[in-house]
N, C-alpha and C positions, 0 to 999 in steps of 0.2 A: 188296461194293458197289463200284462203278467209281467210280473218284475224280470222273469227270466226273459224277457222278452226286449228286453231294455239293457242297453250296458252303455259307457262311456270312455273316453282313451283323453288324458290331460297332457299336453304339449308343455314342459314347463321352459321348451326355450324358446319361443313366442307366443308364451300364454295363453295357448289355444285348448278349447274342447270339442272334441269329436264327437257326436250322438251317432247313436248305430238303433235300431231297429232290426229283429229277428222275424221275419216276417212269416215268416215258417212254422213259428212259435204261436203262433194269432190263430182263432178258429176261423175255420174258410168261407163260413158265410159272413163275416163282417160287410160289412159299405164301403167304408172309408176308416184310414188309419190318420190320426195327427199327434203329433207332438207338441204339446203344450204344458208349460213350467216357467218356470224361471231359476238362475241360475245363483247361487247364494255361496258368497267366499269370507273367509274372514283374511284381513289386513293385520300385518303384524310390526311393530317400528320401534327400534331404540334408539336413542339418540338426544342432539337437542332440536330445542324447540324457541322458537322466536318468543321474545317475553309478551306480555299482555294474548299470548293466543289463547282461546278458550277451544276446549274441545267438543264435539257433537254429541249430542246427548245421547246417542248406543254408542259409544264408544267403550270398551272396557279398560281400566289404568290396576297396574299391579308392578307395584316398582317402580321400574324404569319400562315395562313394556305396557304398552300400549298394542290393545287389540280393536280392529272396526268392522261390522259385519257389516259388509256391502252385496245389497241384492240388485239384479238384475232386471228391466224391463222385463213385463210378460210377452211369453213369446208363444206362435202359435203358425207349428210346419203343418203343412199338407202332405205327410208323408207315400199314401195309396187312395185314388181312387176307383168307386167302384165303375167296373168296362175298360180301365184300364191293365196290360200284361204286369202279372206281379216281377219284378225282378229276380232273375237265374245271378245267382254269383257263382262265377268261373273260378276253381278253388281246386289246382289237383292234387290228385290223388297221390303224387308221388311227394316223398319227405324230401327236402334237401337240407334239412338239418341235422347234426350229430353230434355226437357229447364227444368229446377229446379231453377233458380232463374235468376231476371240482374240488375242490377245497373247501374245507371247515373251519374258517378260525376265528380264534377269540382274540380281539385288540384290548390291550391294557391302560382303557385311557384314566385320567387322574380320579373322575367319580364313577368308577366303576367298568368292568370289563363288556365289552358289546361282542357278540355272535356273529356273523358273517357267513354265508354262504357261497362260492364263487361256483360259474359254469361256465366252462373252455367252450364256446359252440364254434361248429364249421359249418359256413354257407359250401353244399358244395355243387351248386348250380353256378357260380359265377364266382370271378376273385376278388368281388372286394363287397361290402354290405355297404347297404341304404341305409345310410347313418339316424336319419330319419323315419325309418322305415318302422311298421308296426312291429313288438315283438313280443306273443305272449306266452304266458305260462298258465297252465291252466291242471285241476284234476290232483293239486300236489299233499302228499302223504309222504308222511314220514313214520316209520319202524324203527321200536326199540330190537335191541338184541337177540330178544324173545319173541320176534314177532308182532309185537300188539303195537299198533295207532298212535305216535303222540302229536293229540288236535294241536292248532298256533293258532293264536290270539292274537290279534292287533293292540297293543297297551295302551293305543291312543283311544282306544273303543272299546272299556271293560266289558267282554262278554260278546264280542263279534267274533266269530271262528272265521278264518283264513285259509280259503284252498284253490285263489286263484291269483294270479299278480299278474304287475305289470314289469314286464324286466327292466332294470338299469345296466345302460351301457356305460359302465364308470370309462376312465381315465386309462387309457390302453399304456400312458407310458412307464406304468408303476410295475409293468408286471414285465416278462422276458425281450429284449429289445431283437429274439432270434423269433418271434410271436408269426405264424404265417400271415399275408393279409387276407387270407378267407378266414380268418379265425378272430371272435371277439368273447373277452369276458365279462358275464354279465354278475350282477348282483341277485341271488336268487331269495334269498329271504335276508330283507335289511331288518338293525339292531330294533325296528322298535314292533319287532314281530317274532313271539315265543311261544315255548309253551307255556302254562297258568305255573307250573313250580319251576318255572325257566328252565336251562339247558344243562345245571349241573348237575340237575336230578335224573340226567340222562349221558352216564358219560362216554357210551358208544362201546364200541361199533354198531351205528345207524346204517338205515338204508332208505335211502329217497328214491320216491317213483312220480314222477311227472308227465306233461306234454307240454311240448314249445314249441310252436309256430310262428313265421312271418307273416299270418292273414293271410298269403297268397299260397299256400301248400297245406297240404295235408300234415295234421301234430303229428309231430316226433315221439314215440314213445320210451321214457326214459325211466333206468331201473338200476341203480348204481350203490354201493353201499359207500358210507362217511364214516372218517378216520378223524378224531380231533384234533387241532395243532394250535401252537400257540405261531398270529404272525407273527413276522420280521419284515425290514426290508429287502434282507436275503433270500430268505423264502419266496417271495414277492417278486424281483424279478427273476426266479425260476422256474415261476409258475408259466406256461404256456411255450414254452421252448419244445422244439419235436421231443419227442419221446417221455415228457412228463405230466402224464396220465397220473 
C-alpha cells in the first residue's frame, strides 16, 4: 500500500487511534485491500518507584525518566473486498471554515524562547464546533519577506520536513472572554516544530499559506501574512475579541 495512501488521526483524550485508508489512492485492479501492523508507543514515567522493583528488560532509564516501548498485538483489518461497492465519502464542496485572525508569538520560558503560531477559525455552518471533531491542516508553507519557502522540521525527527498537521484546540479561556462560540483557536505550528536555523533567522514579515478542514467540508484555503510579537497575558486575552484580526 502507498504510504500516501495510508494516514492516522491520535485521540490523546481517550487514547485512541484512527486508521484511514485512501482508497482512491490504490490501483483499481487490486482484490482486496487489508490493514495489517501493529501499533508501537513508547511510555514515559517519573516519579518514585516501590523498593526492590526491577524493571523490564526494554525499558530505557536516564536519570529519573524512564522510558518503555510497548507494542501492540498483530493486527489484521479487511479493509475492501473484491465484488464488493468501494465506498463514496460524502465530503462537500462548500468551505464552512474561515480565518478571523492569527498570531505569531514567541514565549519566554526560563530554557529558552518557544515559537507559537495561533489560528482564530470560524465554523460558519453551525454555532458551536465538535469539540471532538476531526481538524486538519494540511499543504502548509510558509514565505520569507522575499518570497522564497522556509521548509519546518519536526526537532523530534532530525531531517523530517513538515507540511501537514494535526490542529490543537488549546484552552479557549486564555484568550478573549468576548471570543464568539463559532469561533475557536487552534495551535497551528507547535514549539517543537521549526525551521533547521529556527525562526530568528527569519524575522518577518512572513506569510503562511495553508488548508483546514473539518473532514466533513471542502479545505479552506488560507493565505495570510505574520507579524512577530512577543506574548503577554494581555495580548492573549485580546486575541479573538470581534474585530481583532
Amino acid at each position: 500500500m502507498p504510504r500516501w495512501a495510508f494516514s492516522y488521526d491520535e485521540d490523546k483524550a481517550d487514547n485512541s487511534i484512527t486508521f484511514k485508508v485512501n482508497l482512491d489512492a490504490l490501483p483499481s485492479d487490486v482484490e482486496e485491500v487489508e490493514l495489517r501492523g501493529q501499533v508501537q508507543n513508547t511510555d514515559w514515567y517519573m516519579g518514585a518507584i516501590p523498593g526492590g522493583w526491577k524493571p523490564p528488560a526494554n525499558m530505557k532509564i536516564s536519570g529519573v525518566n524512564r522510558y518503555l516501548d510497548v507494542v501492540s498485538r498483530p493486527f489484521k483489518v479487511v479493509v475492501w473486498k473484491w465484488g464488493t461497492p468501494r465506498p463514496k465519502p460524502e465530503v462537500s464542496r462548500k468551505t464552512k471554515i474561515e480565518l478571523r485572525g492569527v498570531r505569531w508569538f514567541t514565549v519566554p520560558y526560563s530554557n529558552g524562547p518557544k515559537e507559537y503560531v495561533y489560528l482564530n477559525l470560524r465554523n460558519v455552518s453551525q454555532n458551536n464546533w465538535v469539540e471532538r471533531g476531526l481538524l486538519i491542516v494540511q499543504n502548509v508553507h510558509f514565505f520569507d519577506s522575499s518570497g522564497h519557502e522556509i521548509p519546518l522540521f519536526d526537532k523530534r525527527n532530525v531531517g523530517a520536513r513538515v507540511t501537514n498537521f494535526g490542529l490543537t484546540i488549546v484552552n479557549q479561556a486564555q484568550f478573549s472572554p468576548q471570543k464568539p462560540t463559532t469561533d475557536r483557536i487552534v495551535v497551528l505550528v507547535p514549539w517543537d516544530v521549526a525551521p533547521q536555523k529556527g525562526w530568528r533567522h527569519y524575522p518577518g514579515p512572513l506569510r503562511l499559506e495553508c488548508e483546514v478542514s473539518d473532514g466533513q467540508c471542502w479545505p479552506t484555503k488560507i493565505s495570510t501574512p505574520l507579524t512577530h510579537d512577543i506574548q503577554t497575558d494581555e495580548k492573549m486575552l485580546a486575541f479573538g475579541a470581534p474585530g481583532s484580526h
